[in-house]
C-alpha positions as CSV (number, residue, x, y, z in Angstrom):
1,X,5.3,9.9,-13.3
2,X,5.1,12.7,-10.6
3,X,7.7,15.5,-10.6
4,X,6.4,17.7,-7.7
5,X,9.2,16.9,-5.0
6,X,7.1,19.2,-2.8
7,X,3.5,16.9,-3.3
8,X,4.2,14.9,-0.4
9,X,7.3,16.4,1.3
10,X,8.0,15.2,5.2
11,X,4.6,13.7,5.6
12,X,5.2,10.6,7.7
13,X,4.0,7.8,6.1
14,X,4.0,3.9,6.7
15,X,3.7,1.2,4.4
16,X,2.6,-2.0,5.6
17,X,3.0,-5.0,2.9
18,X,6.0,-4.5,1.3
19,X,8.0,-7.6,0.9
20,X,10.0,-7.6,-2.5
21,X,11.2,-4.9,-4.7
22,X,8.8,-6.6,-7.7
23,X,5.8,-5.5,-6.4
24,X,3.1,-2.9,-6.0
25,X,4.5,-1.7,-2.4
26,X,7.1,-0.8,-3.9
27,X,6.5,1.4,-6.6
28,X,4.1,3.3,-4.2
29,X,7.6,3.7,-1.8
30,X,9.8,5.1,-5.0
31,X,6.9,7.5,-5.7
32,X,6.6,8.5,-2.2
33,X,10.4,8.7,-1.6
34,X,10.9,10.6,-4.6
35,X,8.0,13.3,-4.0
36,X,9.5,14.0,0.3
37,X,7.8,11.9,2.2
38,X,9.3,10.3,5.1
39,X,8.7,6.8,5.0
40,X,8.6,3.8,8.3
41,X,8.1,-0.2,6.9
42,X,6.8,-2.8,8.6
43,X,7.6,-6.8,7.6
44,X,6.1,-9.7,8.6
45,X,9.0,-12.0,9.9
46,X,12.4,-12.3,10.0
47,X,12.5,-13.7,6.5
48,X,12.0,-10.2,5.1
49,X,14.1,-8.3,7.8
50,X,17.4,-7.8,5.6
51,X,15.3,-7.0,2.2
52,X,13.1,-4.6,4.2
53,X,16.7,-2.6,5.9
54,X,18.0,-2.7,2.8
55,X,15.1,-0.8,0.9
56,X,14.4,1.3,3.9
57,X,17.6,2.5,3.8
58,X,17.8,3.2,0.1
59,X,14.7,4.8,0.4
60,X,15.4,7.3,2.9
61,X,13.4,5.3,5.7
62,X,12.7,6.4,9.0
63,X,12.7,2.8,11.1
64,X,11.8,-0.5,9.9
65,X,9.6,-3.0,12.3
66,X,8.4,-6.4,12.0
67,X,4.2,-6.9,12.3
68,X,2.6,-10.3,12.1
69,X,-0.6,-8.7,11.0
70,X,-2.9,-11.8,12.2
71,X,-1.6,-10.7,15.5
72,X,-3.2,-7.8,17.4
73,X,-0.6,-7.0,19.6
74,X,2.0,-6.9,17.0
75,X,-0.2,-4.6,15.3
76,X,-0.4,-2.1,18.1
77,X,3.7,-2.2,18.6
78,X,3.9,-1.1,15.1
79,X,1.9,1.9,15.4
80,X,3.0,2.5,18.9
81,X,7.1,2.8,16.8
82,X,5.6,4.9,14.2
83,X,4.0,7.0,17.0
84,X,7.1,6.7,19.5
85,X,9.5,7.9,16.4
86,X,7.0,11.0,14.3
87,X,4.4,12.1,16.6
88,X,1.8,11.6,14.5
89,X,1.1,9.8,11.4
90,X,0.6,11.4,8.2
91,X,-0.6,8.8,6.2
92,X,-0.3,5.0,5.6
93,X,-0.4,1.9,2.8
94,X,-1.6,-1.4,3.8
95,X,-0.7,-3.2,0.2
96,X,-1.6,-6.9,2.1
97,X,-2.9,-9.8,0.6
98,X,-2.8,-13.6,1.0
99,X,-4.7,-16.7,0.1
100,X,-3.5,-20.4,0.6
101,X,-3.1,-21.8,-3.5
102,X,-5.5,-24.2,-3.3
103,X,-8.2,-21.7,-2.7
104,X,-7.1,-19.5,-6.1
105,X,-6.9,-22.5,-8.1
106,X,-9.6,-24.0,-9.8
107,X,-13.3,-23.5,-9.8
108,X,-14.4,-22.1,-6.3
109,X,-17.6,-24.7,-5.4
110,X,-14.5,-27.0,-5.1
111,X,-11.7,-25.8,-3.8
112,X,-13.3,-23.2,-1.1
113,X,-12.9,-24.1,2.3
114,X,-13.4,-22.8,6.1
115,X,-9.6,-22.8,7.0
116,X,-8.9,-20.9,3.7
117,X,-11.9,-18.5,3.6
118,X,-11.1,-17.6,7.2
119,X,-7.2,-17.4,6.7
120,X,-7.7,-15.1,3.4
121,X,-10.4,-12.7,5.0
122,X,-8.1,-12.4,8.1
123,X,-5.0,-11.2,6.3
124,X,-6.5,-10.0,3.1
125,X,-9.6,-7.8,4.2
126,X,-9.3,-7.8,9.0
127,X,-5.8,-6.8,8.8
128,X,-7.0,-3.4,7.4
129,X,-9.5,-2.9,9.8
130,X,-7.5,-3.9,13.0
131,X,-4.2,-1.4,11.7
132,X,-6.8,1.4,11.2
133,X,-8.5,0.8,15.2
134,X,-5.0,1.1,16.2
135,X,-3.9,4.1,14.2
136,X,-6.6,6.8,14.1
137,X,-6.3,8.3,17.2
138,X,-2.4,8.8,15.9
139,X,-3.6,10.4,12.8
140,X,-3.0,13.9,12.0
141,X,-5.5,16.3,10.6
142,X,-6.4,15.8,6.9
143,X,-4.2,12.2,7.0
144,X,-5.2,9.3,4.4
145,X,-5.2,6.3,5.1
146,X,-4.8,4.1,1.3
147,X,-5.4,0.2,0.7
148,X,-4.8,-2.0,-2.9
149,X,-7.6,-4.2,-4.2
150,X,-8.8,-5.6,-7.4
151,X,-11.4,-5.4,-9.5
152,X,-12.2,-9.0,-8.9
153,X,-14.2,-7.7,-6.1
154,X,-16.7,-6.8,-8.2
155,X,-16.7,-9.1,-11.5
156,X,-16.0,-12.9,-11.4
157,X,-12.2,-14.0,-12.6
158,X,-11.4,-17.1,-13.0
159,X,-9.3,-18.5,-10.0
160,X,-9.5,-15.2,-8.0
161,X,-12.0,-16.9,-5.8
162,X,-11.9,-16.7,-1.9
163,X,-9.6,-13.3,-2.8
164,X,-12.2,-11.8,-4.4
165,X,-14.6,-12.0,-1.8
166,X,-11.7,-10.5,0.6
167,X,-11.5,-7.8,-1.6
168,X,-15.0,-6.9,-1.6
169,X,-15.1,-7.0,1.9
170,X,-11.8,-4.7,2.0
171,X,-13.8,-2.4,0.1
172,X,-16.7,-2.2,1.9
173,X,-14.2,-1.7,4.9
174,X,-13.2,1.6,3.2
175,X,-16.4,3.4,2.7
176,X,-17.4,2.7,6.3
177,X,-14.3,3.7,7.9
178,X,-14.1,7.2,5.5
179,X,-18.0,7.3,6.9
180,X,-16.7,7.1,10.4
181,X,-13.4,8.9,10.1
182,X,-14.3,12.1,7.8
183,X,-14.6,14.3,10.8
184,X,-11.7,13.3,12.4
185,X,-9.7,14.5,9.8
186,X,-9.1,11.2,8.5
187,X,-9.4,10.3,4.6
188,X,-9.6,6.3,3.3
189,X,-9.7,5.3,0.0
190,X,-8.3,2.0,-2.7
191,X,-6.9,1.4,-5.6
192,X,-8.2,-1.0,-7.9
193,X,-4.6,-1.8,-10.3
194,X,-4.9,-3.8,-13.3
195,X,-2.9,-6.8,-13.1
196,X,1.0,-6.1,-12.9
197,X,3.9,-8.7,-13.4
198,X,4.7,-9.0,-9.5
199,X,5.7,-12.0,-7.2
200,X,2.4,-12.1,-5.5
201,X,0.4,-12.1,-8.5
202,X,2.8,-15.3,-10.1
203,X,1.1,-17.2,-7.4
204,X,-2.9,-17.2,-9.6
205,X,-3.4,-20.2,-11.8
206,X,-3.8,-18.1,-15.1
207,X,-1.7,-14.9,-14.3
208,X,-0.1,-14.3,-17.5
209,X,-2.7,-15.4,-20.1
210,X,-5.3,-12.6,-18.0
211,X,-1.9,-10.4,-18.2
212,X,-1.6,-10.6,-21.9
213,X,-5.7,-10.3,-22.5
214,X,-5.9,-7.2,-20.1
215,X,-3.5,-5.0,-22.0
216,X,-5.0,-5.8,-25.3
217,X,-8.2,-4.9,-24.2
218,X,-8.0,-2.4,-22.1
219,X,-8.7,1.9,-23.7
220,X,-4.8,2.4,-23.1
221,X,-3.9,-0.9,-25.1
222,X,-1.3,-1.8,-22.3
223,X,-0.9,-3.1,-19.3
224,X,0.1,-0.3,-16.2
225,X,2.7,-0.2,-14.3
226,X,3.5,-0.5,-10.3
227,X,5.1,3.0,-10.3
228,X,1.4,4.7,-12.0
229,X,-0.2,2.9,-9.0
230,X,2.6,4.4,-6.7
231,X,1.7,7.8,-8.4
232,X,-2.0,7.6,-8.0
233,X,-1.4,6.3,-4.3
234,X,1.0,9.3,-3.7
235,X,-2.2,11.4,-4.6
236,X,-4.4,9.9,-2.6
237,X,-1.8,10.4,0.3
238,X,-1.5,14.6,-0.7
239,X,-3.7,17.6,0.2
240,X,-4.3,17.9,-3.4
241,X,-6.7,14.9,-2.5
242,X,-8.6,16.9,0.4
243,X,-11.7,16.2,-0.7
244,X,-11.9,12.6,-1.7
245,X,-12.5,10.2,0.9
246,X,-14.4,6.3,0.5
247,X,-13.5,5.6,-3.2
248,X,-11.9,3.3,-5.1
249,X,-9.7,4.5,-8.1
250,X,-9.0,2.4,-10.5
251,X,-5.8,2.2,-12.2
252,X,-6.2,-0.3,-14.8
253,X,-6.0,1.8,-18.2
254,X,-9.7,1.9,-18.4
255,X,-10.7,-1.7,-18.2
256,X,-13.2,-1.7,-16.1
257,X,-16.1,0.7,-17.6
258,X,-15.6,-2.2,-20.5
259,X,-18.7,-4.4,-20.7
260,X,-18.2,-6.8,-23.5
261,X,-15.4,-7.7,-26.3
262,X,-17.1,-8.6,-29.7
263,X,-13.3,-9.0,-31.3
C-alpha cells in the first residue's frame, strides 16, 4: 500500500468505468484519493448516478458526469466537463469492459457471434480509443493515460472468449497510442491484474474455481488485491513513472512468467 500523500497530489484525474465499490475502479480511486489526487467520474446511466455521487463525494471528487461510452458525443461532453472544470487533464483510468454472457460461456466456436463480437470490441477495446481522440489535446505535459486488461489477451482461458480478443486488441491500442502520443507529452500504458473477487468478474462461467487455482499457483501463493492494482495504477499515473510509456504491467503475483504446473 502507498504512503506517499505527495505521489500524486492535485493531479486531475478521471476515472471512467467505475460502477460499484467491489471492483477494480475502485481500489484505483482509494489509492488515488489517498495519495492527493483530484479525482472527476463518469457513469454510464442513471442507474449508477446515486452510487457514483455518493463515492465521488466520499472520495473528495471534483464533478461526477454520465458517458454512454458507445456514444461519441457523450464521450466528447465528458471530456469537454473535465476540461470546462481543471484546465487540463492530468491523467485518466478507463477500467471498461463488457461482453453479453452468452459469448463468455462455453466453448467459443459456439457461442461466438457478430452482434456479440461487435458489442464487446466496441465497449471493451473502441471505447479506449474514442476517450483518448477526445482527450489528448486536453492533456497536460508528462500526463498518463492508464487502461485494465487481462492476461487472457495473450493465453487461452476457458470462457474468456470474445473478451479476450477485446483485450488483445486494447493492448495493441496502447502501444500505438504511447507510439503516437510520446512527444506530446502523453504516457499510455495497462495493467494486466490477476483475477479479483469483483461484480464484473461473477459474471464468467468458472470465476471462482480459476480464482482458487490462480492463487495456489501463482510465486506469491495468493490471489492480489483491487487496492495493489490501485497502487500500481497510481504509479503509472506519477512522475516517478516518466519514463515508461506502451507496457503492460502485470499485477497478478507472478503468474504469468509461469509455463507449466507439474503438481
Amino acid at each position: 500500500m502507498l504512503y506517499n500523500s505527495q505521489m500524486v497530489k492535485n493531479k486531475k484525474i478521471l476515472i471512467v468505468g467505475l460502477a460499484n465499490k467491489y471492483s477494480i475502479a475502485a481500489g484505483i480511486a482509494e489509492s488515488l484519493h489517498e495519495n492527493g489526487a483530484k479525482l472527476g467520474f463518469s457513469f454510464q446511466n442513471e442507474r449508477f448516478e446515486k452510487f457514483i455521487n455518493e463515492f465521488s463525494k466520499n472520495h473528495g471528487g471534483d464533478f461526477t458526469s454520465v458517458c454512454d461510452l458507445t456514444n461519441d458525443a457523450e464521450i466528447k461532453d465528458l471530456v469537454e466537463k473535465a476540461v470546462e472544470k481543471w484546465g487540463k487533464i492530468d491523467g485518466i483510468v478507463h477500467s471498461v469492459g463488457f461482453a453479453p454472457a452468452d459469448q463468455i460461456s462455453g466453448n467459443i466456436e459456439e457461442c461466438i457471434s457478430r452482434e456479440g463480437f461487435q458489442t464487446t470490441h466496441d465497449i471493451s477495446s473502441y471505447s479506449f480509443s474514442g476517450l483518448i481522440k477526445e482527450a489528448y489535446p486536453h492533456m497536460s505535459d508528462n500526463s498518463s493515460i492508464v487502461t485494465l486488461t487481462y492476461i487472457g489477451s495473450q493465453q487461452a482461458t476457458p470462457n474468456y472468449n470474445v473478451m479476450g480478443m477485446a483485450k488483445a486488441s486494447l493492448e495493441a491500442s496502447v502501444r500505438y497510442f504511447a507510439d503516437s502520443l510520446g512527444e506530446k507529452g502523453v504516457r499510455v500504458n495497462s495493467i494486466s491484474a490477476g483475477p479479483i473477487k469483483t461484480l464484473a468478474a461473477s459474471g464468467i462461467k468458472g470465476f471462482k474455481s480459476m480464482l482458487n487455482k490462480h492463487g495456489s499457483n501463482t510465486p506469491l501463493a495468493r490471489n492480489i488485491t483491487a487496492r495493489e492494482v490501485g497502487d500500481t495504477a497510481t504509479f503509472l499515473l506519477s512522475d516517478m513513472s516518466s519514463g515508461i510509456t506502451g507496457q503492460t504491467i502485470y499485477v497478478d503475483g507472478g503468474y504469468n512468467i509461469q509455463s507449466m504446473s507439474f503438481d
